[in-house]
Each structure stands twice: as C-alpha cells, then as structure tokens.
N, C-alpha and C positions, 0 to 999 in steps of 0.2 A: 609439655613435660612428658618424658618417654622414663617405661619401668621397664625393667630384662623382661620379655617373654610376653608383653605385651602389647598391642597395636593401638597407635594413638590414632582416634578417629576424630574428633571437634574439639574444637575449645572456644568458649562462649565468654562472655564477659562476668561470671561469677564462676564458672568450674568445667574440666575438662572431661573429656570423655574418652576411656580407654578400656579395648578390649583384649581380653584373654581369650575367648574363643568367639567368633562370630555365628550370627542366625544364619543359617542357611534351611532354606525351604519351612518343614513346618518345625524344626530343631529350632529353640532358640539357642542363642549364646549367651555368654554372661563376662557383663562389662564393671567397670568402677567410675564412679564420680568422684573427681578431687576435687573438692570448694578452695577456691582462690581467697586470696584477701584484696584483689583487684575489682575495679568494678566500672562501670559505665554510665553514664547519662546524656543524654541526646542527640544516641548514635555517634557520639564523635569515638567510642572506642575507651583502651585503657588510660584512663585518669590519670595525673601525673603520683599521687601518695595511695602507696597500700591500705589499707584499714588493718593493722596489727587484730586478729583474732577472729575477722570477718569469716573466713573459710570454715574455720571448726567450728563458728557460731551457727553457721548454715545447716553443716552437715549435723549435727547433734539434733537441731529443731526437726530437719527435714525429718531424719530417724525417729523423733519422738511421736508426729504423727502417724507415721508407717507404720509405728509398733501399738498405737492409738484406734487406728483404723483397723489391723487387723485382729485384734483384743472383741471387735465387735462384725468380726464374720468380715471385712470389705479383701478382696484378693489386692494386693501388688507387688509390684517388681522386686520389693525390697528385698534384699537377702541379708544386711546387717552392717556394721562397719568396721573397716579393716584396723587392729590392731597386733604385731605381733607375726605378721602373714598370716594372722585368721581373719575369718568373720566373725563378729560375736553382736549380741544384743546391747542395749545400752548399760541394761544391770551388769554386765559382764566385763564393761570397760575395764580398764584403771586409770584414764584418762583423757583426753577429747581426743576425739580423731577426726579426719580430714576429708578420710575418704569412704564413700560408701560403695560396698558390693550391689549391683542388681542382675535381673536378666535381661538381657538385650535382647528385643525384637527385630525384625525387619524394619526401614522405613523404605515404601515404595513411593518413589520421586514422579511424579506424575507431570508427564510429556505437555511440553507447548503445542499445541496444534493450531493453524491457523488463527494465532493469537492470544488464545484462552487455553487454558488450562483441561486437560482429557482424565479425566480420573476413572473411565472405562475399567482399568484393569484391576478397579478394586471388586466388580461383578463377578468375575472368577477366583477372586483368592477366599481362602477359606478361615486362614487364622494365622500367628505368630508375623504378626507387623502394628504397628504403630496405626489407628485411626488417626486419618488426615483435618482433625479439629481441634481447636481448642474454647474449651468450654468454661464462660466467667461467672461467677457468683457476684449480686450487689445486694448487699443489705442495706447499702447508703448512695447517695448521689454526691462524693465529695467536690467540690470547686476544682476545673478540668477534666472530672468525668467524660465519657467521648460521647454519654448519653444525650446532654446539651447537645452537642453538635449535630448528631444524628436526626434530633427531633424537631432542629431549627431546619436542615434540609430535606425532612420528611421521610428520610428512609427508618425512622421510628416513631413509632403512634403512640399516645396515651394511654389506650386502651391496653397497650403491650405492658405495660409497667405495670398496670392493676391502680392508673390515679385519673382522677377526674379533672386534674388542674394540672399547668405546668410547674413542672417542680422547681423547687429553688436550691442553688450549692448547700453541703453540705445536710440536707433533707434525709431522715432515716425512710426506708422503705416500711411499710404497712407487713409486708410479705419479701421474703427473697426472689427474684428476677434471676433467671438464666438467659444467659446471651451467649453466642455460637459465633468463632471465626474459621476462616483458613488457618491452615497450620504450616504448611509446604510450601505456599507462594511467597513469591520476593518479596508482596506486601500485601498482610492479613489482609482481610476481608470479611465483613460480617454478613453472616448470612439469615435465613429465617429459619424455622428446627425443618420444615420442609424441606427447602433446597440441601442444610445440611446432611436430611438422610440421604436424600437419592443420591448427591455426590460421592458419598462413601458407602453407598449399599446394604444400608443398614436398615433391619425388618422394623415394626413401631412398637416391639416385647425390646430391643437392643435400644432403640431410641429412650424410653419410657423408662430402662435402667442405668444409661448413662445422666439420666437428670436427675433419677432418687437416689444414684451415688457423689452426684456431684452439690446435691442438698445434705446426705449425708456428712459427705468432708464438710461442708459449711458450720454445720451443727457440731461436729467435734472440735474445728478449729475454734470458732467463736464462745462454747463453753469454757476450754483452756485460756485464753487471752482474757476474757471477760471475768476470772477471778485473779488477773493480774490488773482490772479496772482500765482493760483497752479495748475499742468496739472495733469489732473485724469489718471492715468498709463492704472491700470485696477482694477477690481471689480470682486464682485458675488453676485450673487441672485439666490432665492429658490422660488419655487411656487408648489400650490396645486390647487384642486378641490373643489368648495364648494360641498353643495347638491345638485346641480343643473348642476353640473359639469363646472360652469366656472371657469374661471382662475383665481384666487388672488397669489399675490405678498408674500411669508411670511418672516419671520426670520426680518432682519433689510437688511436695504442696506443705502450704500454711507458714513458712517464711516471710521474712518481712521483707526479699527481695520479689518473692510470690505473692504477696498477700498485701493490702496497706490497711493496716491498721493506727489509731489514732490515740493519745492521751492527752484529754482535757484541749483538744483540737491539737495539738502536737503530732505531727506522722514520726510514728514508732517503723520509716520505712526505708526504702531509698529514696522515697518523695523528699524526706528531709531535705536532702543532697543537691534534687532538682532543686527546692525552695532556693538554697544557698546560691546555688552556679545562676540561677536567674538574677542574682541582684550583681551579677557581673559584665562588666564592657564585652570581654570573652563571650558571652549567652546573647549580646546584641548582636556582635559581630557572626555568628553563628544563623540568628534570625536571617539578619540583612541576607547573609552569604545562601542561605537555602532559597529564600526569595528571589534570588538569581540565577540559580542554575540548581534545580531538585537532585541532579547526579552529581556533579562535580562540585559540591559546594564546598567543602574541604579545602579545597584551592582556592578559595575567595578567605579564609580564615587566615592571618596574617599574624596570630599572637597564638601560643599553644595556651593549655584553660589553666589559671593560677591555682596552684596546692591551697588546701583550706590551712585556714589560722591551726598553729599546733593545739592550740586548746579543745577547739572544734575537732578534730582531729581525734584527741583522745577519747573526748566526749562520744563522738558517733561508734569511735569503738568499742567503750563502756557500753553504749545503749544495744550493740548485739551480744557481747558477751554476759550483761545482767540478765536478756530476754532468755537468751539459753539456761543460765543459769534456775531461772524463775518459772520457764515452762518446763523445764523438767522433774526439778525439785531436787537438783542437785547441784554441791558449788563447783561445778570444774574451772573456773578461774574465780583465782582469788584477791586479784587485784583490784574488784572492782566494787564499788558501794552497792547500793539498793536501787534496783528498775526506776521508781519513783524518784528517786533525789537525782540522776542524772536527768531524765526529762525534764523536771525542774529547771535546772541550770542550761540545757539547749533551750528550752523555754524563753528565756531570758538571751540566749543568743539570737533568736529568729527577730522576735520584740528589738532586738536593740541595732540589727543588722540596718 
C-alpha cells in the first residue's frame, strides 16, 4: 500500500510499514503502521480470506496498551492513530482506525561474516536504532510451547524456569520467565541474557531495564485481559534507543496476533487459526513438503490452503472485534455480540472439527 508523500518500507503478514521521514543518524524519523485484515500461518504467506475488521481490531488494542503503558511512566514509539490526516489519542477518535503514527528508528542489519552473524557495529552506535532482540514473556507453558523442545535438547534447564520437575502442556508458571532471541537473522535464535548482552552491547543497568519493562508490559497486559476472564500465556516486545539512548518500547504489544491468550482453554489468538489449518490435508501436505526440502518446500505443496467455513469466518472476526471492543471499553463495532458468547460458539467449533 503506497500514500502520496510517503515511503513504503515492509509489509509483513498483519500490517505495513511506511515512512514520512526516515531515521537518519541520531534523528529519528517517523513512520505509520496500517494493520491489514490479512494474516498468516505457517509461513506459507497470505491466507486465501481477509478477516473483515482484523486490521482496526489490531491497531485500537495495540493503541490501547501504548496509551496503558505510558499512563504509568514506560517511553514508546507511539505517537497516536491517524484519523482525518491527524494523529490523535483513542478518546479523541470518532471511530476505528487502521493506522498508527509512530517514530521510526534505525534498524542496523548486521553483516554475514564468515558464516555467523558480526554485530560489532552495535559497540560504536550510541542511540536511535532498533536493539537487535526480541524478548518473550511466559506466564504459562501452553501445548507447542518451543520450551518443551528446548528442554528435551537441553539447550534449556529446569533451573532456568524457576521448576523442580518437568513441566507439563499447558502448566501455569509459579513466576513469569523471560526468554531472549535474535531479531535480524533469517532465523531467530534464542540466546541466554549473556550472550544477549554482549551481542548488542548492552551495559547490565540496560540489561536489568529491558526485563523490568518487559515484566512491566506483562503486568499491564495480563490485568486488562484478566478482567475480560482470559489468561495472558505469553507475549513479546521489542525495544530501542532514542537519541539519547533511552529505552522506548516499539513494534505493538498485547495483541492477540502478539500475545496468546486463552478462554476456558480456547486461544483468544492466531493459535485459533493454526488449531483449524492443522486438521487440514493442506497442513499435512505443507508437513510432508518442509520434510523435504527446508528452502523450497513451497514447491512440493500442490493444493493452495482452503478458505475457512463462512461461519468460522465470521466468528474469528467477532472474536478480534469484541476483544477491541472489551479491552478498551468502548463499542466501536457494533455488529458484534459479547467476547464471551462468541468463544462459546468457536468453542464448539474446535470440539466438533
């Protein structure tokens, strides 16, 4: 999507990225996120059906912790969302919007060198860029968690979780768990908070504050959804340096395209989505084809992935537009019942698929 007088820079599988002025040196710039109603699951790309209302369900949530978070001192990118050719606050609206205003940072693309990855040149920058991590919140250990995996190959310990026993799916945690990956390479990678600092150059006052702001979002996310009776699993959040090098918050958090959250074992998320496309020939034949070639597997897929039933359909669109609607405390769509009475009924979709 291109607007007059602005530069389109990404477009990811829930919202694009376009800039009016770019970061250059320690200047930032300042870009807009449009939240799509497209979306993705297991890498193959965009889905064959829109999600009517997914995009401004995104963008209003994302806004509401931005305006959540800053209410209690935390810095971010956010600058407000665009109505009208303004920016404005959510009270300020007069109805959903799509897109949010923020400031753009740098992001410094960090060189292949004889194989691995050189992040050297984060030693000399000082501020206005993107830190090259991204850091996860887990209150819970849902069934597919990557923790299992981690822990069956040992590149994660018991003692890291704060549990004496192996855990089992779905297990709430005692205590919240942070876990650290790449952010810039082809394909994340988790690291340990060591390796994480010294890759990005970060003192252990920077270290020490990117994990009691990344507890903080947890604790605001998780009181807002938790009086709408959903437990916030786990999460992520990204952050950078201004010019001055403090800490801001960027990208979105607390989304259910960011966040998975659950009711009455129900994911209030994209997980839904995955559940669905997994009980498909499509999701086997996807299996098979990665099994066979990790790059090219796309060309071993022979069928494109089949549009969900219309009803499902509406329903997963209800379920982001009621969330919006319920975490804000406002109705900006009014087409839709009560949070709870659409889970219900996906409820009874999942059970009967």
């Amino acid at each position: 999507m291109r607007r007059w007088g602005m530069k389109f820079l990404k477009r990811g599988s829930v919202k694009e990225l376009l800039a009016l002025s770019e970061p250059q040196g320690e200047r930032p710039g300042e870009g807009r996120f449009v939240f799509t109603d497209s979306y993705s699951v297991f890498d193959w790309g965009e889905m064959p059906d829109p999600i009517p209302g997914k995009g401004a369900s995104l963008c209003l949530i994302g806004a509401y912790f931005f305006e959540e978070l800053e209410a209690r001192g935390v810095r971010t990118h956010y600058l407000g969302l665009e109505e009208d050719r303004e920016l404005k606050r959510l009270g300020g609206l007069k109805g959903p919007s799509r897109t949010m205003g923020l400031k753009l940072l740098r992001v410094l693309e960090p060189p292949v060198r004889g194989g691995r990855y050189d992040y050297s040149l984060y030693r000399s920058e000082r501020g206005n860029f993107l830190i090259p991590l991204e850091v996860i919140y887990r209150n819970a250990l849902p069934e597919g968690s990557s923790v299992f995996r981690r822990l069956k190959e040992g590149s994660l310990r018991l003692q890291d979780l704060g549990l004496e026993e192996p855990p089992q799916p779905g297990q709430m945690l005692p205590e919240p768990i942070l876990d650290v990956s790449t952010k810039l390479e082809a394909t994340d990678r988790y690291l340990s908070w060591q390796e994480a600092q010294e890759l990005a150059a970060l003192s252990d006052e920077e270290v020490a504050e990117i994990r009691h702001l990344t507890l903080e979002i947890d604790r605001v996310i998780t009181e807002a959804t938790g009086r709408l009776g959903l437990v916030n699993e786990d999460g992520k959040a990204e952050f950078g340096f201004d010019q001055g090098r403090q800490l801001l918050v960027l990208d979105v958090v607390g989304t259910p395209d960011e966040s998975r959250f659950t009711f009455e074992g129900v994911p209030v998320s994209k997980e839904l989505l995955r559940i669905l496309y997994r009980r498909t020939p499509w999701y086997r034949q996807i299996q098979e084809a990665k099994g066979r070639d990790r790059l090219r597997w796309k060309d071993y897929v022979s069928e494109p992935p089949p549009p969900l039933e219309p009803r499902t359909l509406e329903l997963v669109s209800w379920m982001y537009k009621a969330l919006a609607n319920e975490l804000t405390g406002r109705r900006w769509f009014d087409d839709v019942p009560p949070l709870r009475e659409v889970l219900e009924e996906l409820k009874g979709v999942l059970e009967g698929s």
